[in-house]
PyMOL Python script that loads the backbone (N, CA, C, O; Angstrom):
from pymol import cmd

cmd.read_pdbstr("""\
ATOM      1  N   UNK A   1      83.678 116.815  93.136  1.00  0.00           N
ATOM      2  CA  UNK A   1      84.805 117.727  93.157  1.00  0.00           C
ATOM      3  C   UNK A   1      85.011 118.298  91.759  1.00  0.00           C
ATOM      4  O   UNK A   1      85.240 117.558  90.802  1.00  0.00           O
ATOM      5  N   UNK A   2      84.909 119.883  91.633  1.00  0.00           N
ATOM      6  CA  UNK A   2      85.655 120.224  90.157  1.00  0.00           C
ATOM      7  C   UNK A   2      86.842 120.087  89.703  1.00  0.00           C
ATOM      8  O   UNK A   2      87.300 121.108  89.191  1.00  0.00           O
ATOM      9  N   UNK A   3      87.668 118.955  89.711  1.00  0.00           N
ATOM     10  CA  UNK A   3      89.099 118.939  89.125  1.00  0.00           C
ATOM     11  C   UNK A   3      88.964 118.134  87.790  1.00  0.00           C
ATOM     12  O   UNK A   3      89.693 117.170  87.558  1.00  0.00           O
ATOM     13  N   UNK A   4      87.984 118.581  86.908  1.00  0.00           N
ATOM     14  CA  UNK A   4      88.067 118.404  85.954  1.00  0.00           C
ATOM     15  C   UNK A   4      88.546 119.342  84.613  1.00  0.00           C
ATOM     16  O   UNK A   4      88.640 119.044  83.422  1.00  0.00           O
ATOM     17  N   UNK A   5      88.802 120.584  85.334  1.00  0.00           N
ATOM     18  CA  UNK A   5      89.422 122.025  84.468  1.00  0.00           C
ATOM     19  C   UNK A   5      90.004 121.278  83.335  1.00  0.00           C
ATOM     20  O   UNK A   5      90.310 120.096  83.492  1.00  0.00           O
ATOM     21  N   UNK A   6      90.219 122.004  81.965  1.00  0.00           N
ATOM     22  CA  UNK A   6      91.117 121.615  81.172  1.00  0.00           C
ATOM     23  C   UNK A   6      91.359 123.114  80.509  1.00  0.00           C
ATOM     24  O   UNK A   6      90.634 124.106  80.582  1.00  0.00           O
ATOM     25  N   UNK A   7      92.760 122.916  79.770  1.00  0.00           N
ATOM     26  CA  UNK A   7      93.292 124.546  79.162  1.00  0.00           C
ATOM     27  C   UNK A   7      92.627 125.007  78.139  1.00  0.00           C
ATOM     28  O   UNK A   7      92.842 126.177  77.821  1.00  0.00           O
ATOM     29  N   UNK A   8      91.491 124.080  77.233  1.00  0.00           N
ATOM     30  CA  UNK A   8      90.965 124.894  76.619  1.00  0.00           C
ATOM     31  C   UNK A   8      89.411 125.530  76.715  1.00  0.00           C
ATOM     32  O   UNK A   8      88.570 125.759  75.846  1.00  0.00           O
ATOM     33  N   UNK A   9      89.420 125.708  78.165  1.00  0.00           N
ATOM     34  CA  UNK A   9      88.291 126.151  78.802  1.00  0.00           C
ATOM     35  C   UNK A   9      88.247 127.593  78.815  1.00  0.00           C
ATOM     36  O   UNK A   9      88.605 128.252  79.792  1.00  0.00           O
ATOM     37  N   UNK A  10      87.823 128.079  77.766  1.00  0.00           N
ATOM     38  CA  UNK A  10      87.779 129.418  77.740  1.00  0.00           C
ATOM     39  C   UNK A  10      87.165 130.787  79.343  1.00  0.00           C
ATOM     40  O   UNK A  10      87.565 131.932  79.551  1.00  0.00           O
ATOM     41  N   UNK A  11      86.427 130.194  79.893  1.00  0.00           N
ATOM     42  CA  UNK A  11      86.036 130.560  81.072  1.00  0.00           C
ATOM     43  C   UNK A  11      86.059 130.004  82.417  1.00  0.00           C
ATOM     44  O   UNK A  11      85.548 128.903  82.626  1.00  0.00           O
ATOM     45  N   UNK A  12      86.693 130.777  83.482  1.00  0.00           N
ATOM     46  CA  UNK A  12      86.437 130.336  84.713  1.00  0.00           C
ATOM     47  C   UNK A  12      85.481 129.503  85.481  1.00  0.00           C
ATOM     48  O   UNK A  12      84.362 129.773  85.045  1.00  0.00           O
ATOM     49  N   UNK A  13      85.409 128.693  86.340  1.00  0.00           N
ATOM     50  CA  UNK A  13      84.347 127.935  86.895  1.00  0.00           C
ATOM     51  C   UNK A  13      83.369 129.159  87.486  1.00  0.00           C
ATOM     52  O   UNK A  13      83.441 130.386  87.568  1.00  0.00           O
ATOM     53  N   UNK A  14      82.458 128.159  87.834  1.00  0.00           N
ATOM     54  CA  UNK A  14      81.775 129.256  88.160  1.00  0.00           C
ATOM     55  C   UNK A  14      81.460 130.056  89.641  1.00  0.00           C
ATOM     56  O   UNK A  14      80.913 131.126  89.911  1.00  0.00           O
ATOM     57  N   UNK A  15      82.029 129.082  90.376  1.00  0.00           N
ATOM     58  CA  UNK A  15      82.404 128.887  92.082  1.00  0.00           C
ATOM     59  C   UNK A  15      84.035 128.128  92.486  1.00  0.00           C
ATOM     60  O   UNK A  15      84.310 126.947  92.276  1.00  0.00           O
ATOM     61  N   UNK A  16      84.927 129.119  93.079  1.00  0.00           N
ATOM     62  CA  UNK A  16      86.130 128.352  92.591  1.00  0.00           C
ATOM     63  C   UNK A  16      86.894 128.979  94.443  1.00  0.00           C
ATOM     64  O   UNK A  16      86.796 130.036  95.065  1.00  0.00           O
ATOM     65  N   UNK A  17      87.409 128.015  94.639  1.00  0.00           N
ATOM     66  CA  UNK A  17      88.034 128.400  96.045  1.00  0.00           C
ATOM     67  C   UNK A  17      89.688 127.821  95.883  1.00  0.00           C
ATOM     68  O   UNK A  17      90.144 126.875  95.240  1.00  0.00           O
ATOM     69  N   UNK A  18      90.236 128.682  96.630  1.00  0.00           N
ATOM     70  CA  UNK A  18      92.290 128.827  97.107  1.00  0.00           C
ATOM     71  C   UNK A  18      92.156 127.599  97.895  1.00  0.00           C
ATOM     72  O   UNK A  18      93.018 126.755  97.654  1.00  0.00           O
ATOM     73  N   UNK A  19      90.777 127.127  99.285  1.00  0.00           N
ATOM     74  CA  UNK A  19      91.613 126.043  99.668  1.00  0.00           C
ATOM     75  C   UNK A  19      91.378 124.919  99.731  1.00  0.00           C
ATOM     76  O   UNK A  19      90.259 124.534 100.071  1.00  0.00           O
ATOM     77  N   UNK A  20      92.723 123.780  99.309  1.00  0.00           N
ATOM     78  CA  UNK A  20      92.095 122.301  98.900  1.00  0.00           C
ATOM     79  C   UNK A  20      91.740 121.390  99.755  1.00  0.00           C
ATOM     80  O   UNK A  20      92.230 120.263  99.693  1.00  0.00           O
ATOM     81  N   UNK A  21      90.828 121.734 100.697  1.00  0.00           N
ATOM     82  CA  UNK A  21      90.033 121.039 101.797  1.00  0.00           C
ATOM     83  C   UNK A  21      88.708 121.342 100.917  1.00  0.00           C
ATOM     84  O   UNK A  21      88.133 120.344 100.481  1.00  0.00           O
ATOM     85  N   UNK A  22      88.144 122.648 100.600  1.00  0.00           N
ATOM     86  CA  UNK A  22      87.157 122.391  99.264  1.00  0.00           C
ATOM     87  C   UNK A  22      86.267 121.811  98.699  1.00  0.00           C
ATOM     88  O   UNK A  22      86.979 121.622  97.713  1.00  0.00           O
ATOM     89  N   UNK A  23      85.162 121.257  98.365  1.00  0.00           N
ATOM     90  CA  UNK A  23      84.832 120.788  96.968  1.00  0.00           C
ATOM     91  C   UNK A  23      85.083 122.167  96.039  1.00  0.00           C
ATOM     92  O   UNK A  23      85.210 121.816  94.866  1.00  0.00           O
ATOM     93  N   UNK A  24      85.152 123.060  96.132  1.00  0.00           N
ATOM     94  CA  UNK A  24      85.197 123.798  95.021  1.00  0.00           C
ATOM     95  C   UNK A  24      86.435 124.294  94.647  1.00  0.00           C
ATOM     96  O   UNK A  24      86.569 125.270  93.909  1.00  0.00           O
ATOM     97  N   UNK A  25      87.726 123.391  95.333  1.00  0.00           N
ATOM     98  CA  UNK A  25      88.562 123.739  95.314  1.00  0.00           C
ATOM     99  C   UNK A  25      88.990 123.305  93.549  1.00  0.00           C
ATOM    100  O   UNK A  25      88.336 122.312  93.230  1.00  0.00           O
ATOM    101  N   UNK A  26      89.932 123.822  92.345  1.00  0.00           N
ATOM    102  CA  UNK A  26      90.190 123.227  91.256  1.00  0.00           C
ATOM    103  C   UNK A  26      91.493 123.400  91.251  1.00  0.00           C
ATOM    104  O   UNK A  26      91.683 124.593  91.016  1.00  0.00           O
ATOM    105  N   UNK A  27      92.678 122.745  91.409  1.00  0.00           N
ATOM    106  CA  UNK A  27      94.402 123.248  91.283  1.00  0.00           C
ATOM    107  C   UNK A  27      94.294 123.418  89.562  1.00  0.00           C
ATOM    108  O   UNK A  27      94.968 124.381  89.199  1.00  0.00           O
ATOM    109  N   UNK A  28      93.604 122.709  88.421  1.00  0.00           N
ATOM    110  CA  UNK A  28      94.129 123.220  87.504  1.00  0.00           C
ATOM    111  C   UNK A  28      93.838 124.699  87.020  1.00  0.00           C
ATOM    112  O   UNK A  28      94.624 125.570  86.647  1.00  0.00           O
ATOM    113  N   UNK A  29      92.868 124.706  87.108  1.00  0.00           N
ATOM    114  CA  UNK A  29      92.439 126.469  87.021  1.00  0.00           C
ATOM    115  C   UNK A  29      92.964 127.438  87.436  1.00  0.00           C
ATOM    116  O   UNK A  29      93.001 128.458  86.748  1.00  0.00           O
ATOM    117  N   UNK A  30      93.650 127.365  88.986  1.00  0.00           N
ATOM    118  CA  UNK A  30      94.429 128.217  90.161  1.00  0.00           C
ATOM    119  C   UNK A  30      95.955 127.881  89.382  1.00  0.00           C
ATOM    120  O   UNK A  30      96.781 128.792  89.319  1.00  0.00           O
ATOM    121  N   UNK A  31      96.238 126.655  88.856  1.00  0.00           N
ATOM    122  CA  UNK A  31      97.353 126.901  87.938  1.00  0.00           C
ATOM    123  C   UNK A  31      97.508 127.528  86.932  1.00  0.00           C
ATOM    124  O   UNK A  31      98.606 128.033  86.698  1.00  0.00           O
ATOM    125  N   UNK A  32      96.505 127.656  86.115  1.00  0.00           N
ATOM    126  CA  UNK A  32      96.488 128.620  84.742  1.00  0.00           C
ATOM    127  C   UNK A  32      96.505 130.061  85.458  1.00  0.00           C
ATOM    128  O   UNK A  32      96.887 130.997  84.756  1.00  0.00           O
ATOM    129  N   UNK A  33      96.175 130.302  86.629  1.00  0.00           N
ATOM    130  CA  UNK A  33      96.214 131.881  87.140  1.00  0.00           C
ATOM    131  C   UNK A  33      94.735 132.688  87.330  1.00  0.00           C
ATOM    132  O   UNK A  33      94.184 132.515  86.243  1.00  0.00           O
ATOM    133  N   UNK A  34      94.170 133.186  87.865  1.00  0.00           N
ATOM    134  CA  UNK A  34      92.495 133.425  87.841  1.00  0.00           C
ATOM    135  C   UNK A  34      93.010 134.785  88.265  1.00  0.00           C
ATOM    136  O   UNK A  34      93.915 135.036  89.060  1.00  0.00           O
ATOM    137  N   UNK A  35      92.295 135.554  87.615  1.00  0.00           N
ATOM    138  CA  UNK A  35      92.152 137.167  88.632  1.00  0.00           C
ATOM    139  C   UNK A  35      90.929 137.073  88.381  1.00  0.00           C
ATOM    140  O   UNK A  35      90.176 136.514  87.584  1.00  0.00           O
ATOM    141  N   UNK A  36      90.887 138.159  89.771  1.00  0.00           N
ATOM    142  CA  UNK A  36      89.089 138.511  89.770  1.00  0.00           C
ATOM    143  C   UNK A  36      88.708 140.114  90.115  1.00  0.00           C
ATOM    144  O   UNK A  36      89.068 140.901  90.991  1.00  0.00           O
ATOM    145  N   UNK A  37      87.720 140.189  88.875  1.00  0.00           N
ATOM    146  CA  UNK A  37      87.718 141.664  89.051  1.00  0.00           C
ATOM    147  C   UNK A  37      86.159 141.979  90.002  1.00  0.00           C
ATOM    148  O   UNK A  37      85.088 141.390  89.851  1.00  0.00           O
ATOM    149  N   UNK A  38      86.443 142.965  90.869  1.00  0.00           N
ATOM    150  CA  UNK A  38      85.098 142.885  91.592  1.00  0.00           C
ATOM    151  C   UNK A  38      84.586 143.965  91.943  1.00  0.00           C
ATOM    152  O   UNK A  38      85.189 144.671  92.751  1.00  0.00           O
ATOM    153  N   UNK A  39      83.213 144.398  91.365  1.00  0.00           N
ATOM    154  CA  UNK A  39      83.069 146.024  91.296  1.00  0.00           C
ATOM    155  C   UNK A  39      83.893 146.893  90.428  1.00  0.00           C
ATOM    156  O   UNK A  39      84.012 148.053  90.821  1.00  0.00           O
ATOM    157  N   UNK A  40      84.380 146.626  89.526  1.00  0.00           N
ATOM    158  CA  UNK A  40      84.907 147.003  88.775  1.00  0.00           C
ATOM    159  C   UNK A  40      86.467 147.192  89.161  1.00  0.00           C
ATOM    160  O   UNK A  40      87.058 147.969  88.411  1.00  0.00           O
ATOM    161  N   UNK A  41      87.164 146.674  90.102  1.00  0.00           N
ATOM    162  CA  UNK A  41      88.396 146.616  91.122  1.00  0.00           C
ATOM    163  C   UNK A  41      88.636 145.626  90.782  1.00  0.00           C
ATOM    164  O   UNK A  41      87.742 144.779  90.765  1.00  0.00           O
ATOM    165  N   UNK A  42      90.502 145.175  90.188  1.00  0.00           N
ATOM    166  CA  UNK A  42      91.162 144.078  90.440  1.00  0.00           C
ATOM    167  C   UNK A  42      91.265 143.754  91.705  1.00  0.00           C
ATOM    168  O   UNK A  42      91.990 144.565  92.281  1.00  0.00           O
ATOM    169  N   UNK A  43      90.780 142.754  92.546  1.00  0.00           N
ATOM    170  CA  UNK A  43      91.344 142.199  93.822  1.00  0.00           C
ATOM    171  C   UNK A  43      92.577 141.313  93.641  1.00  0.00           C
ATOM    172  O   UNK A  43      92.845 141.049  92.469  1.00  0.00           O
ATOM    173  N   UNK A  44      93.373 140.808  94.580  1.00  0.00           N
ATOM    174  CA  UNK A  44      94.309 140.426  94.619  1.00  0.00           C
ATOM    175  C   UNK A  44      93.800 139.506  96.094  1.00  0.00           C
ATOM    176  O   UNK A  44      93.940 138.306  95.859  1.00  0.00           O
ATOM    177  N   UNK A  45      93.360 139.708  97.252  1.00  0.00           N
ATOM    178  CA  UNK A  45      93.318 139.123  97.995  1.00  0.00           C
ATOM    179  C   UNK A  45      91.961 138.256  98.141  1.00  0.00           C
ATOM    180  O   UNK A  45      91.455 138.034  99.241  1.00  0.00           O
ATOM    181  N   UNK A  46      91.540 137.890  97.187  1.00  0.00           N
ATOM    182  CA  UNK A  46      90.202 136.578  96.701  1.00  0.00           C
ATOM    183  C   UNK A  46      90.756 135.502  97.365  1.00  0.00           C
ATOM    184  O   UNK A  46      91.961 135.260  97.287  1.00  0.00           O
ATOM    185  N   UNK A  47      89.695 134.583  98.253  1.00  0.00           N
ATOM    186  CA  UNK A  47      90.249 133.703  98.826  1.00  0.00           C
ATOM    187  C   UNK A  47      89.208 132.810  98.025  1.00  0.00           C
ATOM    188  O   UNK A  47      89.656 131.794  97.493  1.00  0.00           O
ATOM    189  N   UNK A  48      87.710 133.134  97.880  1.00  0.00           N
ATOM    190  CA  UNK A  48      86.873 132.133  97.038  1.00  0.00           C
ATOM    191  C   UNK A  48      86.186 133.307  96.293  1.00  0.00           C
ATOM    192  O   UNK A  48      86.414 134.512  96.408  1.00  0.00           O
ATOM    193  N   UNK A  49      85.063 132.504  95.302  1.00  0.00           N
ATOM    194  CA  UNK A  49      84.553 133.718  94.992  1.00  0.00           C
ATOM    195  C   UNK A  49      82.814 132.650  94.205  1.00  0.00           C
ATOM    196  O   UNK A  49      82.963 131.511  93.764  1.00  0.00           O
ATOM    197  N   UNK A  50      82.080 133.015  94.210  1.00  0.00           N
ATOM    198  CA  UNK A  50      80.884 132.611  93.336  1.00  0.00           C
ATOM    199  C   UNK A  50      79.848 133.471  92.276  1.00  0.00           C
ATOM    200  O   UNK A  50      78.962 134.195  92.730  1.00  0.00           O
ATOM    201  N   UNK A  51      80.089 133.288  90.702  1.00  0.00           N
ATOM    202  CA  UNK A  51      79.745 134.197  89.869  1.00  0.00           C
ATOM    203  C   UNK A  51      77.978 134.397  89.537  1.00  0.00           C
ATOM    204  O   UNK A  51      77.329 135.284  88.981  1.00  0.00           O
ATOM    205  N   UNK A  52      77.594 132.992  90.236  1.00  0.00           N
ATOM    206  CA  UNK A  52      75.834 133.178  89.908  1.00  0.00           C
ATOM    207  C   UNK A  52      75.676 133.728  91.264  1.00  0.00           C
ATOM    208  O   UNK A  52      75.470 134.920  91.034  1.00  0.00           O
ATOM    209  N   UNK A  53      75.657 133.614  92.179  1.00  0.00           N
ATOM    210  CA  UNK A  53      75.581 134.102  93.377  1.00  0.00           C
ATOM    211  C   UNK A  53      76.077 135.608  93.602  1.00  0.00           C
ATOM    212  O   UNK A  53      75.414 136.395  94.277  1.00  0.00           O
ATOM    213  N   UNK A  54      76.899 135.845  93.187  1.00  0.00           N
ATOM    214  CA  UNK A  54      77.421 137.379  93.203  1.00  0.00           C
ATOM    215  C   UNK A  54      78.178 137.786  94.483  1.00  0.00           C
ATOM    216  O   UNK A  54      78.011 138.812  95.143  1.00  0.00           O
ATOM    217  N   UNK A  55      78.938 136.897  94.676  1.00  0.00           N
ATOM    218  CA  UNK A  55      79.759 137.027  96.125  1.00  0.00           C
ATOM    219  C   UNK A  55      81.425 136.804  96.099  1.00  0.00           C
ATOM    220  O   UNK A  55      81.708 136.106  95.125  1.00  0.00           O
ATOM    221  N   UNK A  56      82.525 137.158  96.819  1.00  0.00           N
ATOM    222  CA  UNK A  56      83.450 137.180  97.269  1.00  0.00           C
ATOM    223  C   UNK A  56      83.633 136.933  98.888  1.00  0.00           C
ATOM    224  O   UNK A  56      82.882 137.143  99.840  1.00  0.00           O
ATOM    225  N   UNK A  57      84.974 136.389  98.775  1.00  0.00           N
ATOM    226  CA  UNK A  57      85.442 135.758 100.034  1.00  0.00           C
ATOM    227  C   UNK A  57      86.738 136.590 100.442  1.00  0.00           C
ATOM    228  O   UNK A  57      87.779 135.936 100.369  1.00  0.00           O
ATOM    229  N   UNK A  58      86.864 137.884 100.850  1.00  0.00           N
ATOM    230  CA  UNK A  58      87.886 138.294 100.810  1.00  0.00           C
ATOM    231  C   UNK A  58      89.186 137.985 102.254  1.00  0.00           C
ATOM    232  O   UNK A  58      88.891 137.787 103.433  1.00  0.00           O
ATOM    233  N   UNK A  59      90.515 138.032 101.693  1.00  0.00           N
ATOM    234  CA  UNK A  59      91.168 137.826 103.296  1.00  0.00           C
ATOM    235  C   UNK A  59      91.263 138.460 103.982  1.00  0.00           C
ATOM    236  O   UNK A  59      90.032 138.482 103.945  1.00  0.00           O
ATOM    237  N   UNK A  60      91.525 139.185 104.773  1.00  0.00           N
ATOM    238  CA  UNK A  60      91.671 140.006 106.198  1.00  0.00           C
ATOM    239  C   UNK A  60      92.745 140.156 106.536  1.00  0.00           C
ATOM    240  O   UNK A  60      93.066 139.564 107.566  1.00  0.00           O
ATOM    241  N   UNK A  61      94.000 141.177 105.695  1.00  0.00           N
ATOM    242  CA  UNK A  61      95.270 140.942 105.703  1.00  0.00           C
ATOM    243  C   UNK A  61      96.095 140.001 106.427  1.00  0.00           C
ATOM    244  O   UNK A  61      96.052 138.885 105.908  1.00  0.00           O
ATOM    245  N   UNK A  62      96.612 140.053 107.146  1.00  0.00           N
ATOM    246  CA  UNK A  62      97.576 138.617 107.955  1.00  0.00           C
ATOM    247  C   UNK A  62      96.754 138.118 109.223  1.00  0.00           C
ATOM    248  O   UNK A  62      97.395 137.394 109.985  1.00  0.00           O
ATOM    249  N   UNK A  63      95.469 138.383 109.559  1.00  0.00           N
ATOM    250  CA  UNK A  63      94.148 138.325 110.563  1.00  0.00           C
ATOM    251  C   UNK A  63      94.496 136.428 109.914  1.00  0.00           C
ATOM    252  O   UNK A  63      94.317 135.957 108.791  1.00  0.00           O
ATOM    253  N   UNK A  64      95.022 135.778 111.174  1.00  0.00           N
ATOM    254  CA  UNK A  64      94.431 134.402 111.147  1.00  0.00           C
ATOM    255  C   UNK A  64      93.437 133.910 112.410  1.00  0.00           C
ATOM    256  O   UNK A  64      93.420 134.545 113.465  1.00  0.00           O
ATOM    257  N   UNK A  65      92.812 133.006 112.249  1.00  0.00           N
ATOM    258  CA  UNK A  65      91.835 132.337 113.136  1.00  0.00           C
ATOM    259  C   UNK A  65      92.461 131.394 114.107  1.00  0.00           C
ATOM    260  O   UNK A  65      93.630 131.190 113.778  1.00  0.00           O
ATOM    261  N   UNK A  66      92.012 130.556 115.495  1.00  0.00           N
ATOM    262  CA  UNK A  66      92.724 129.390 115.583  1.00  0.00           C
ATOM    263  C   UNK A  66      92.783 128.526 115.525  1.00  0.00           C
ATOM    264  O   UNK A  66      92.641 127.880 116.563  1.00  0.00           O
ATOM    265  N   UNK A  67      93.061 127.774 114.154  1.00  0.00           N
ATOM    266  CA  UNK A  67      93.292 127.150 113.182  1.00  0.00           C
ATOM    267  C   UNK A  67      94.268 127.675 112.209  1.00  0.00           C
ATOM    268  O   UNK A  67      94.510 126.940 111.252  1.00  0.00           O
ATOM    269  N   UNK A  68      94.874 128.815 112.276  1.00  0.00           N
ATOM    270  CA  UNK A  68      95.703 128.744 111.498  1.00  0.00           C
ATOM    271  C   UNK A  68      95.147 129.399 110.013  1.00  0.00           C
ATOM    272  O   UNK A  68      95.950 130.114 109.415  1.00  0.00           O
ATOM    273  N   UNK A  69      94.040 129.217 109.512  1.00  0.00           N
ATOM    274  CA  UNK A  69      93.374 130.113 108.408  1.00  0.00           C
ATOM    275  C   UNK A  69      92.924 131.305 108.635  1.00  0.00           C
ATOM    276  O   UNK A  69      92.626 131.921 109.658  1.00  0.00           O
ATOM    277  N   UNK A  70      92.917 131.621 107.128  1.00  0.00           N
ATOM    278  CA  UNK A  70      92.561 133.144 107.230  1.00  0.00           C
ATOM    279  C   UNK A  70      91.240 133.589 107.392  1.00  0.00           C
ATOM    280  O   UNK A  70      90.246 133.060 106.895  1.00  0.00           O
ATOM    281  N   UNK A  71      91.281 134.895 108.331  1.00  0.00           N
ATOM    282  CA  UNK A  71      89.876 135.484 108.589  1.00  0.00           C
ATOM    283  C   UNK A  71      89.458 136.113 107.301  1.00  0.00           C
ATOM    284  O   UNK A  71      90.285 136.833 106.742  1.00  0.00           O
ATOM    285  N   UNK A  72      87.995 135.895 106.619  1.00  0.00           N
ATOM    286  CA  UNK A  72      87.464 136.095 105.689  1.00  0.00           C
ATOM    287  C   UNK A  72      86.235 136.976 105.752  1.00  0.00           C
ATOM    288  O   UNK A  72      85.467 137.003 106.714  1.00  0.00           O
ATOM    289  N   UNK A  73      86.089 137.845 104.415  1.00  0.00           N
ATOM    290  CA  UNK A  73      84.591 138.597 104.748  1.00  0.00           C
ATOM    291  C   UNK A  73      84.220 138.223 103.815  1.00  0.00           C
ATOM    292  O   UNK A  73      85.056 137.935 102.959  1.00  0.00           O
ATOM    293  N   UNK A  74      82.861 138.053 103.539  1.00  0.00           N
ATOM    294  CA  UNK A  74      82.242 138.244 102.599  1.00  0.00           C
ATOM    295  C   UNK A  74      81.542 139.776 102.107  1.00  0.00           C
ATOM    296  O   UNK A  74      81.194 140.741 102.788  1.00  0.00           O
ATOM    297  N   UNK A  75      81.505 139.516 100.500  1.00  0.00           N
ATOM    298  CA  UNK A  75      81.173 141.163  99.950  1.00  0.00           C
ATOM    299  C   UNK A  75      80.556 140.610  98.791  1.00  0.00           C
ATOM    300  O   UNK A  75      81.141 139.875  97.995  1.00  0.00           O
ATOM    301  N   UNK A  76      78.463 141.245  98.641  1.00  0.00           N
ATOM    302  CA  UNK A  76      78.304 140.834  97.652  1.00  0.00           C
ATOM    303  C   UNK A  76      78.314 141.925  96.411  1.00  0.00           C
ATOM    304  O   UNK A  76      77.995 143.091  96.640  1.00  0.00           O
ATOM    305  N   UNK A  77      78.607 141.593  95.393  1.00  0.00           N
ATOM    306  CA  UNK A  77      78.699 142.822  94.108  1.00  0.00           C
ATOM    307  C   UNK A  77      78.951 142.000  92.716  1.00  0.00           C
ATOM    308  O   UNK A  77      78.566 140.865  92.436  1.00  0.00           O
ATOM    309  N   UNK A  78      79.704 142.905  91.939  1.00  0.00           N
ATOM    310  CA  UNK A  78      79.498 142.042  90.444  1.00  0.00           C
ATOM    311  C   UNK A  78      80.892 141.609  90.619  1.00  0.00           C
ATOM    312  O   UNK A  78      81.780 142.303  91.112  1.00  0.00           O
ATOM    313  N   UNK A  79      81.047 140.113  90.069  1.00  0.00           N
ATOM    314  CA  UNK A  79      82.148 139.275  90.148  1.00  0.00           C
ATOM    315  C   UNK A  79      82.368 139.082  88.761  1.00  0.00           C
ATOM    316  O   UNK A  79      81.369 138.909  88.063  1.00  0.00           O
ATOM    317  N   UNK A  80      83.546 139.078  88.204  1.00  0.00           N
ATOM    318  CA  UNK A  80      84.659 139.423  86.796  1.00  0.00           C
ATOM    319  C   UNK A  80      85.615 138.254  87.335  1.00  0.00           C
ATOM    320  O   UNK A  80      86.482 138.611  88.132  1.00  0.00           O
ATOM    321  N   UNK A  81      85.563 137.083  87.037  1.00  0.00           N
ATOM    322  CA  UNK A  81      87.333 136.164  86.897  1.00  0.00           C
ATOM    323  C   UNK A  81      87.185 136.119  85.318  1.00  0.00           C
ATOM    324  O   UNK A  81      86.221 136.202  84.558  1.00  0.00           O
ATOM    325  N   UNK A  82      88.686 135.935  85.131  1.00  0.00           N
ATOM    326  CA  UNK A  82      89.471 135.520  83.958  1.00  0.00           C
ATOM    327  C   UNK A  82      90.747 135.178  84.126  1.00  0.00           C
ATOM    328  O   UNK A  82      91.559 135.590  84.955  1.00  0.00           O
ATOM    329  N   UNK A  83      90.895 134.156  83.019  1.00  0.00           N
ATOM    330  CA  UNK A  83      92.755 133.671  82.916  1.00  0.00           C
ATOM    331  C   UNK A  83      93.566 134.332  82.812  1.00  0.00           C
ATOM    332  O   UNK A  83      93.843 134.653  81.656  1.00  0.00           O
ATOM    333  N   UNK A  84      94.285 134.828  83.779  1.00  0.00           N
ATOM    334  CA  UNK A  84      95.223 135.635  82.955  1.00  0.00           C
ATOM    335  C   UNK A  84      96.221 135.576  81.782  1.00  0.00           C
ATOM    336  O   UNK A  84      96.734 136.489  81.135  1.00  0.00           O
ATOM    337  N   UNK A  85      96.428 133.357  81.641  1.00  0.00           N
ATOM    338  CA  UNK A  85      96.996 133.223  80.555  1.00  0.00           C
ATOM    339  C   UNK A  85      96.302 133.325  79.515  1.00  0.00           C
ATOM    340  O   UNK A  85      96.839 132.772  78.555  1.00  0.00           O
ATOM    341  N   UNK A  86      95.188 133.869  79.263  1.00  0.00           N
ATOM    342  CA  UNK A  86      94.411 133.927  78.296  1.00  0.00           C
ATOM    343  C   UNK A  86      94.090 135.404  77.844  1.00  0.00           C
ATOM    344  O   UNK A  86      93.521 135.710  76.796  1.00  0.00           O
ATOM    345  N   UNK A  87      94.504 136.177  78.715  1.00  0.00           N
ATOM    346  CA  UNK A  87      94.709 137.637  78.478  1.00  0.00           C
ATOM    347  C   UNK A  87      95.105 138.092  76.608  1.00  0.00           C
ATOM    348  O   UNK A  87      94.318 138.433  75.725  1.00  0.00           O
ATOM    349  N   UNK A  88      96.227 137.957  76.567  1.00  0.00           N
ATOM    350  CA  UNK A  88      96.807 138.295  75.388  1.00  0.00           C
ATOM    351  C   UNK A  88      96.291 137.881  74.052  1.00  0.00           C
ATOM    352  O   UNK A  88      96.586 138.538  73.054  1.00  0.00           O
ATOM    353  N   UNK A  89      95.510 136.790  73.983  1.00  0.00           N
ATOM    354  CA  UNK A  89      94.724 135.907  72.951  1.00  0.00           C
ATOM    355  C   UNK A  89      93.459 136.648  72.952  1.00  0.00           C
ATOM    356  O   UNK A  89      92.862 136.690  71.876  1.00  0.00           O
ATOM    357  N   UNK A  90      92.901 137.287  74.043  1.00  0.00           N
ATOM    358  CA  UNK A  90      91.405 137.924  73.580  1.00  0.00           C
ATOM    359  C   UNK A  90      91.590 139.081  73.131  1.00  0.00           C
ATOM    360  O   UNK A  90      90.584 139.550  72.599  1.00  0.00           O
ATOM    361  N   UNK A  91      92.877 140.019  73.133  1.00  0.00           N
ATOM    362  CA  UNK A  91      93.430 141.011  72.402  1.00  0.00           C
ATOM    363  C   UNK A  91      93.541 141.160  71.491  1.00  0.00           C
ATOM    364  O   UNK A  91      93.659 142.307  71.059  1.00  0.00           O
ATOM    365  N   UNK A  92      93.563 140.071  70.690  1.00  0.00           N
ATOM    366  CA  UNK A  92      94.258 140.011  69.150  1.00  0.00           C
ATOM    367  C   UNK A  92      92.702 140.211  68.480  1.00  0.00           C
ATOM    368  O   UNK A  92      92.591 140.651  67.336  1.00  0.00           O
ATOM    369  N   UNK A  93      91.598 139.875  69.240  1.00  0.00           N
ATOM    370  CA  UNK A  93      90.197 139.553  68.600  1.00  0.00           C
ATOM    371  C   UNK A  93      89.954 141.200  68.081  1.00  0.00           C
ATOM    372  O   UNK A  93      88.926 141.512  67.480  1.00  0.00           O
TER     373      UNK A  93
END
""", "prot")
cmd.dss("prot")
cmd.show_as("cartoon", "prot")
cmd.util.cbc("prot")
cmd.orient("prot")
């Protein structure tokens, strides 16, 4: 399991998923805040995502399954995460 994140991890994992059923699930990372830019597009609705692989897990607006989770697509292209608490500190560089 990756729940070994710590805050002075300058970069995102490298395969990181929203849900904690998971192995790739990490709460500390998803606590520091992750955006992911994809195709050159902020997404907002990233449900997982993998950066050597080059893929996204996107949600399917309020589309649930039955089970209760969300319907997901996959989309492969160039994948961008970063902290957003770490935003303001690579500015100053």
């Amino acid at each position: 399991m990756a729940g070994t994140m710590s805050e002075t991890t300058p970069t995102p994992p490298d395969r990181l998923s929203v849900d904690p059923r998971s192995p790739h699930y990490d709460g500390d990372a998803l606590a520091r805040g992750i955006g992911i830019i994809f195709n050159g597009t902020e997404r907002f609705n990233v449900e997982e995502y993998c950066i050597s692989e080059g893929w996204v897990r996107l949600a399917m607006a309020k589309t649930r399954d039955r089970k209760g989770n969300p319907l997901t697509m996959k989309l492969n292209g160039n994948v961008e995460p970063f902290f957003r608490d770490s935003a303001p500190e690579s500015e100053q560089a």
